[in-house]
RODO-2510 file (C-alpha; in nm, 4 decimals, decimal comma):
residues 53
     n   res          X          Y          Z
     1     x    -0,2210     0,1996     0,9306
     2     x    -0,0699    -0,1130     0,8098
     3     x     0,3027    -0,1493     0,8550
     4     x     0,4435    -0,3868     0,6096
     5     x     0,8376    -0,4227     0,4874
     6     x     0,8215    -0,4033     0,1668
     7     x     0,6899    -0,1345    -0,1286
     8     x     0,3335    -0,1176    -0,1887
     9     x     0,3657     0,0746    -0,4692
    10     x     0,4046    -0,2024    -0,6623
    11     x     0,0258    -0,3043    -0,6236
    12     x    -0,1104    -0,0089    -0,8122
    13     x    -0,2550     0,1545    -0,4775
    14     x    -0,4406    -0,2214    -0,4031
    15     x    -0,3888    -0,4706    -0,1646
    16     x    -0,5783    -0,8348    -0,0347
    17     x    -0,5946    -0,8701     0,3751
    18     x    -0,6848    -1,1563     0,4937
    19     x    -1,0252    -1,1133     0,7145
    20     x    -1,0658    -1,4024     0,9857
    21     x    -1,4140    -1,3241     1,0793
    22     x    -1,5310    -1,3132     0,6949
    23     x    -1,2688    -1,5935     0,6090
    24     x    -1,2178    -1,4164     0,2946
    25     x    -0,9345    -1,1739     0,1154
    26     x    -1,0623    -0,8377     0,1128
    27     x    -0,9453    -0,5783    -0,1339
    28     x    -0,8092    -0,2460     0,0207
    29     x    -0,7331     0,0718    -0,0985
    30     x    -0,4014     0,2362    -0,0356
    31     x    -0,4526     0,5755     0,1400
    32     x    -0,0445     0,6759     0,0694
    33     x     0,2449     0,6083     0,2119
    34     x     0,4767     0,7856     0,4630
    35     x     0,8313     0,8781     0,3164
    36     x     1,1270     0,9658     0,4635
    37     x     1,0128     1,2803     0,5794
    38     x     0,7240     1,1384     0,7869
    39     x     0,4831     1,3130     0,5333
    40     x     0,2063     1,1021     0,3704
    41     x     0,2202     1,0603     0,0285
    42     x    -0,1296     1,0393    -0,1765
    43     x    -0,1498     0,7183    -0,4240
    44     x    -0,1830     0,9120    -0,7164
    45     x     0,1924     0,9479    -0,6955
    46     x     0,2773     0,5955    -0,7238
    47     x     0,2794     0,5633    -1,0579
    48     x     0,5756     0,7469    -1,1065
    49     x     0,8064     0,5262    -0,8796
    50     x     1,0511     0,3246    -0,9979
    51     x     1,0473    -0,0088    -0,8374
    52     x     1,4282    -0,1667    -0,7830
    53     x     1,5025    -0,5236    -0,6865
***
């Protein structure tokens, strides 16, 4: 689990983490989030989500 402050659903269900033993970004696949309700929620369901500044 990564815990980051801000909304990865505006990275399509892909993120880059830095890897210090390969010294390279790695591409990683969002599993889901947790909402409010402590339930996870699959990526297929982030394409709906509006994203708000």
């Amino acid at each position: 689990m990564l815990d980051v402050g801000f909304n990865l659903t505006a990275f399509k269900g892909r993120i880059y983490i830095y890897c210090r033993k390969c010294r390279a970004n790695r591409e990683h696949a969002v599993l889901g989030y947790y909402d409010d309700d402590g339930r996870l929620t699959p990526p297929s369901d982030f394409a709906g989500v509006d994203i708000a500044d």
